[in-house]
N, C-alpha and C positions, 0 to 999 in steps of 0.2 A: 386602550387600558392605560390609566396613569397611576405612574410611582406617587403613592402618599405617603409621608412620611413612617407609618405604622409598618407600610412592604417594606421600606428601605432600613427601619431597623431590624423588620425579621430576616431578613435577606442577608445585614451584617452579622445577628445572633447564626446563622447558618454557614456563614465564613471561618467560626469560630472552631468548627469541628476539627479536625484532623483524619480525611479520607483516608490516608494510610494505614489506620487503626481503627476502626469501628469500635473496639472494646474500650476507646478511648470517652470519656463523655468531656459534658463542660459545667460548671456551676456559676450560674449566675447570684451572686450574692444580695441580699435584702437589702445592702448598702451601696449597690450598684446603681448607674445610671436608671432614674425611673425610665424612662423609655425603653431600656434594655430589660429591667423587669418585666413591663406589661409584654414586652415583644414574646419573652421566652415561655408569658402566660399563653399569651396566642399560639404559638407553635404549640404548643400541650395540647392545646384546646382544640385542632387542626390535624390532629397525632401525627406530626411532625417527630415529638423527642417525647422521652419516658417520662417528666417530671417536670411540673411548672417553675424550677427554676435550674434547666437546664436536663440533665441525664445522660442519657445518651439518643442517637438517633432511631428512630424505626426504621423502617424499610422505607416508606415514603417518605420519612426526612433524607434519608442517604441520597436517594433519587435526586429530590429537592437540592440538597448541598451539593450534589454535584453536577447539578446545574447551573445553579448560584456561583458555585466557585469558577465554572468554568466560563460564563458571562464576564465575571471579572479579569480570570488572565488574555482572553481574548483581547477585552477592552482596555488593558494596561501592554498589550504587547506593542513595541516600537516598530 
């Protein structure tokens, strides 16, 4: 399976959350990076998060984020 560009920024748009608080969402703004736009269109589309430009997570997005998130502190630990 290879990382294309579209996984790696919905991978980033799912860093963005805050696991500590689920009741927490994220808004991607219409003047934001397009790549970050179409991304948080995809998780929508995916039912990742409530709202195609950002929301909050569902249930499989949380899974998902905390997978994601956890791929990356692995990969960043010394």
């Amino acid at each position: 399976m290879a990382l294309t560009v579209n996984l790696i920024e919905e991978i980033k748009i799912l860093t963005y959350f805050n696991l500590a608080s689920i009741q927490e969402g994220i808004k991607v703004h219409g003047s934001a990076n397009p790549d970050a736009v179409l991304a948080a269109k995809r998780l929508f589309d995916k039912g990742l998060i409530s709202q195609d430009d950002g929301g909050y997570l569902t249930d499989l997005g949380i899974e998902a984020a905390e997978h994601a998130q956890a791929v990356i502190r692995i990969l960043n630990a010394n």
